[in-house]
Backbone as a printed PyTorch tensor [residue, N CA C, xyz], in Angstrom:
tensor([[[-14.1590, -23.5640,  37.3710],
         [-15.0890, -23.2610,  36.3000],
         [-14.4650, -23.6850,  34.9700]],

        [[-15.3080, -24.1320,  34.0310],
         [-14.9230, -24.6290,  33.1040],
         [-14.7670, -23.6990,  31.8480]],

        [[-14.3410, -23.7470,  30.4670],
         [-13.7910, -22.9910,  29.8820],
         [-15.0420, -23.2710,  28.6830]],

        [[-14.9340, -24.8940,  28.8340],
         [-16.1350, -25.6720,  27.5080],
         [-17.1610, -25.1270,  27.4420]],

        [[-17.5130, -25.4560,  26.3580],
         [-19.0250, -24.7270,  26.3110],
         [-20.0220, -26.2620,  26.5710]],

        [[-21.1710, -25.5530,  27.1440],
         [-21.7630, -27.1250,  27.5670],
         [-23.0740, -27.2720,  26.1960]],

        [[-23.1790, -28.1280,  25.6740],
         [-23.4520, -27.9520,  24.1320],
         [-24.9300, -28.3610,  24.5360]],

        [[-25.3830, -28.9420,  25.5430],
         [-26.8870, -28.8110,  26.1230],
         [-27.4920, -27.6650,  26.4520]],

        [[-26.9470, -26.0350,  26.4060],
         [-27.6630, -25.1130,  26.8510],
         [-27.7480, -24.3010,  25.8500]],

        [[-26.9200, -24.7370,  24.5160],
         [-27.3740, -24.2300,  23.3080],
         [-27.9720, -24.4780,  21.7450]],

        [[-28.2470, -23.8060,  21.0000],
         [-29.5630, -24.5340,  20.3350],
         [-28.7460, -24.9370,  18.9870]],

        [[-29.0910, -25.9430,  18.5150],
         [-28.3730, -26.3830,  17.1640],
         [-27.5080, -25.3820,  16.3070]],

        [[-28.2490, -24.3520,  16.2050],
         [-27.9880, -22.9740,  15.7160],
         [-27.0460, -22.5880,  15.9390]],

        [[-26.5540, -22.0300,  16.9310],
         [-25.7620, -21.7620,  17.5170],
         [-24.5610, -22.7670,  17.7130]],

        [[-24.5950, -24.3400,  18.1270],
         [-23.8510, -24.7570,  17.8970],
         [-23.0690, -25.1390,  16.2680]],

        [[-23.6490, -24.9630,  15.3370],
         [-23.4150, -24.8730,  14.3140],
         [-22.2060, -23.6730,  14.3520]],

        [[-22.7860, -22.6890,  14.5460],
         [-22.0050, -21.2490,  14.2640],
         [-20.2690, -21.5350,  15.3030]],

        [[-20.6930, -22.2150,  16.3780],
         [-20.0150, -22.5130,  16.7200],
         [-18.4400, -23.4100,  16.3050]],

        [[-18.8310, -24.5500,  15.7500],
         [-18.5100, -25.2070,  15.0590],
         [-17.8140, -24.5910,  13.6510]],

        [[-18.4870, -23.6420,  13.4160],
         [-17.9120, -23.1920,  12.0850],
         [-16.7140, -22.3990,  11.9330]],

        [[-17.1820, -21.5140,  13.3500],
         [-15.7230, -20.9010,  14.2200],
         [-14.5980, -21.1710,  14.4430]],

        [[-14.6390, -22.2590,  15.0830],
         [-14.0750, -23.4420,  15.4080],
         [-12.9400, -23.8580,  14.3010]],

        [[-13.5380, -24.2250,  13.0280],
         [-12.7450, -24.8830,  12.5280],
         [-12.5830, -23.8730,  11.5800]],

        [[-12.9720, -22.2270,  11.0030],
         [-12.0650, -21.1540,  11.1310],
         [-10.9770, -21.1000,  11.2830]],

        [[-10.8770, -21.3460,  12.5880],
         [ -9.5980, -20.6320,  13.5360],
         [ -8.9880, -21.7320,  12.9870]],

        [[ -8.6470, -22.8370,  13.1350],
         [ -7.7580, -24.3670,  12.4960],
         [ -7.6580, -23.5180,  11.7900]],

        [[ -8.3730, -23.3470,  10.7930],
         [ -7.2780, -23.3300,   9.5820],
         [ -7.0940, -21.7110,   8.7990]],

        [[ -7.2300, -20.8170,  10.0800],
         [ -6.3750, -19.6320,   9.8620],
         [ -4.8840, -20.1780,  11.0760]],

        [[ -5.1520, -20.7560,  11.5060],
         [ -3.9550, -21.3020,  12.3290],
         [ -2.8350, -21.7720,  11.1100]],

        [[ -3.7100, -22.6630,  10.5800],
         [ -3.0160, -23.5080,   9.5630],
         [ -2.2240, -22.3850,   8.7820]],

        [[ -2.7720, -21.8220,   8.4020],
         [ -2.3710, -20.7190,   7.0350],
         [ -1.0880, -20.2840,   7.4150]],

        [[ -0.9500, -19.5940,   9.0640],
         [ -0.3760, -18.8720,   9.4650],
         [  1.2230, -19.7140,   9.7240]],

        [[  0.8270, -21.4900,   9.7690],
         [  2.0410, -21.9200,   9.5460],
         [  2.5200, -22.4210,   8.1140]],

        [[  1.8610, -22.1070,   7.6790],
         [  2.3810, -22.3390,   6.4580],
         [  3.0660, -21.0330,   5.7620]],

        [[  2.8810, -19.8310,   6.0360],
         [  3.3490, -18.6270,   5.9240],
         [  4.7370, -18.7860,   6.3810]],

        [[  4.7610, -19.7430,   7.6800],
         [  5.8880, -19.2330,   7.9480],
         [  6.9430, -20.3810,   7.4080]],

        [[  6.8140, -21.2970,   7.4920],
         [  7.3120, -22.7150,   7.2080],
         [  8.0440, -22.2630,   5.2090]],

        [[  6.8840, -21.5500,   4.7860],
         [  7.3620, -20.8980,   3.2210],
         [  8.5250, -20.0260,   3.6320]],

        [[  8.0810, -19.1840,   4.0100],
         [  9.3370, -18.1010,   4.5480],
         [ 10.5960, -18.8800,   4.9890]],

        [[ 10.3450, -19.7910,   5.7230],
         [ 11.8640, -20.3570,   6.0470],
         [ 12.7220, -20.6590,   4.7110]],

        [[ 11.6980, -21.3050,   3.5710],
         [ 12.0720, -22.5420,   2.6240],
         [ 12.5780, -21.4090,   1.4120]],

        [[ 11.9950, -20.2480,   1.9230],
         [ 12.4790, -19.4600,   0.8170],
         [ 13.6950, -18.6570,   1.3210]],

        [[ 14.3150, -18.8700,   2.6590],
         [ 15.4350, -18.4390,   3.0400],
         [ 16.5220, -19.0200,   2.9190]],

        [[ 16.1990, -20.4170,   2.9420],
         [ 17.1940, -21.5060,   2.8750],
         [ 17.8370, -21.6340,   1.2590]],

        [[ 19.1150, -21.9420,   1.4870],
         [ 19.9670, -22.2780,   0.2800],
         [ 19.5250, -22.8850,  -0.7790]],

        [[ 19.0420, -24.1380,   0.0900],
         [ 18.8150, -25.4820,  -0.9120],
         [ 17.0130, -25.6850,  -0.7960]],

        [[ 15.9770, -24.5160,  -0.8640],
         [ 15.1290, -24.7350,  -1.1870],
         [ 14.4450, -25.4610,  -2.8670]],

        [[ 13.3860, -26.0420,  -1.9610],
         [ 12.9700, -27.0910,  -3.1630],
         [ 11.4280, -26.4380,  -3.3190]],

        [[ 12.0400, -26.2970,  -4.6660],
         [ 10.8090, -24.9990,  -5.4090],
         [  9.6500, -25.4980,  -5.8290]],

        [[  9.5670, -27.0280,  -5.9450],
         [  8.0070, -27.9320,  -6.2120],
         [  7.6020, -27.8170,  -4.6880]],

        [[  8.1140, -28.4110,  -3.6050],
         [  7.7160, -28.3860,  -2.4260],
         [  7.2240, -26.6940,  -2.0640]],

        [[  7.6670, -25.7440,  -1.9850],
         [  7.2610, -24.6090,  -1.8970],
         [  6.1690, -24.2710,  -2.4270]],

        [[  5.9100, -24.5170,  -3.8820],
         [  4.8210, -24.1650,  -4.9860],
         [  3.5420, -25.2310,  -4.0100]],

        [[  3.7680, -26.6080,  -3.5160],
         [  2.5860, -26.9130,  -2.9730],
         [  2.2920, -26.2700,  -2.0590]],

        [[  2.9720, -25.9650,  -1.2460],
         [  2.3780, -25.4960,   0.1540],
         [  1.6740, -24.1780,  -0.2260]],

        [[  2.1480, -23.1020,  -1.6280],
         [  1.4430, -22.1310,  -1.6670],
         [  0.4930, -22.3710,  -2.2760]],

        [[  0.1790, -23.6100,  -2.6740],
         [ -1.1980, -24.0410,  -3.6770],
         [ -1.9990, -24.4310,  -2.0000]],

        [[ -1.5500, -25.1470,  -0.9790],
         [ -2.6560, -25.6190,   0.1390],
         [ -2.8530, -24.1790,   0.2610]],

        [[ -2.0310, -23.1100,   0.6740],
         [ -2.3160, -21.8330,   1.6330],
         [ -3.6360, -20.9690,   1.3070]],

        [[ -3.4320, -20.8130,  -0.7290],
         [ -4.5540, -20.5450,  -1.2470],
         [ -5.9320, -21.3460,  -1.2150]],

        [[ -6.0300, -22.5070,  -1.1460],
         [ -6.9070, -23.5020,  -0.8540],
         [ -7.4000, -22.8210,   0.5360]],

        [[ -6.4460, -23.1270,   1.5830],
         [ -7.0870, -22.7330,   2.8200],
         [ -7.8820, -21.3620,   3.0400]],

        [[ -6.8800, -20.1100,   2.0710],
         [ -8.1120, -18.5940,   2.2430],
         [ -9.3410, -18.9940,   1.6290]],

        [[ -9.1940, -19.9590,   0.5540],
         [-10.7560, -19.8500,  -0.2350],
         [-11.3450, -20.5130,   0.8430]],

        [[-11.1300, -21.4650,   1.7570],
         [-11.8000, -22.2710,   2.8380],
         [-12.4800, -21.3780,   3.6530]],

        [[-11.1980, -20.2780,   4.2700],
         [-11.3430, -19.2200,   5.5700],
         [-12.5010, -18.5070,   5.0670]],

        [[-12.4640, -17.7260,   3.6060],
         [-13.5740, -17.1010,   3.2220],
         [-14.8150, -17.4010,   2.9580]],

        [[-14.9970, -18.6350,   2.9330],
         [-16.6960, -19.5240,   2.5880],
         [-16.7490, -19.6360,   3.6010]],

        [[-16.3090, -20.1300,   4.9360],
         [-16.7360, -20.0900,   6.4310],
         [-16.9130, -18.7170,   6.6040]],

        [[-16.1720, -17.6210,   6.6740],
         [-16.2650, -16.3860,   7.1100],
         [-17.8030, -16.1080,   6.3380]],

        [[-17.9550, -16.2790,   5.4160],
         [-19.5250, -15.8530,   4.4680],
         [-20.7840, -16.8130,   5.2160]],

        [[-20.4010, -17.6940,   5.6940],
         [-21.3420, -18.4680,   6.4590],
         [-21.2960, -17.8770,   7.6390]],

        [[-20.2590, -17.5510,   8.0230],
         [-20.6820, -17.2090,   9.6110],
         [-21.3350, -15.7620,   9.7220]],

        [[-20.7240, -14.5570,   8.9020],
         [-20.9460, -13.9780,   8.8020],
         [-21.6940, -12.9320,   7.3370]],

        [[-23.1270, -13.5560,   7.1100],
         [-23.5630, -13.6050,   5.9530],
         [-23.7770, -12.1270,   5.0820]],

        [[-23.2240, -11.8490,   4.0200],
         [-23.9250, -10.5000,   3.8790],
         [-24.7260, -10.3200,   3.9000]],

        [[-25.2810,  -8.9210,   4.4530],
         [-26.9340,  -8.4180,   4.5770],
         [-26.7380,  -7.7410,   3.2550]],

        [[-28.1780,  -7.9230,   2.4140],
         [-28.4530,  -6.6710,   1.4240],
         [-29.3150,  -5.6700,   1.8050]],

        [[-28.9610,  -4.5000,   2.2320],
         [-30.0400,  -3.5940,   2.5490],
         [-30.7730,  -2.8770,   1.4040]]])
């Protein structure tokens, strides 16, 4: 049995949401190495403090990413 999703038994809609999921997770993946990859650079002796400052400029880039997908996927209701 297969794991894939078979993208013929579901409706645009859904594959959308899918999709959006999808590339979510990338780039809470992403984040999560870059968390750590910082952490190293800030352990190390001879860290290089421009190189550091970018990666925490992508990391923030990436939450504002995670959070406009998260608002799409999961839209607020106003009751």
């Amino acid at each position: 049995m297969s794991d894939s999703i078979d993208m013929h038994l579901i409706n645009s809609q859904d594959a959308e949401q899918i999709a959006l999921v999808e590339k979510m997770n990338g780039l809470l993946s992403e984040h999560r190495d870059l968390d750590e990859v910082i952490g190293r650079l800030l352990d190390s002796a001879t860290a290089d403090q421009l190189q550091i400052q970018r990666l925490k400029k992508r990391k923030l880039i990436l939450k504002d990413e995670i959070a406009r997908l998260h608002g799409k996927i999961l839209p607020d209701i106003i009751a």
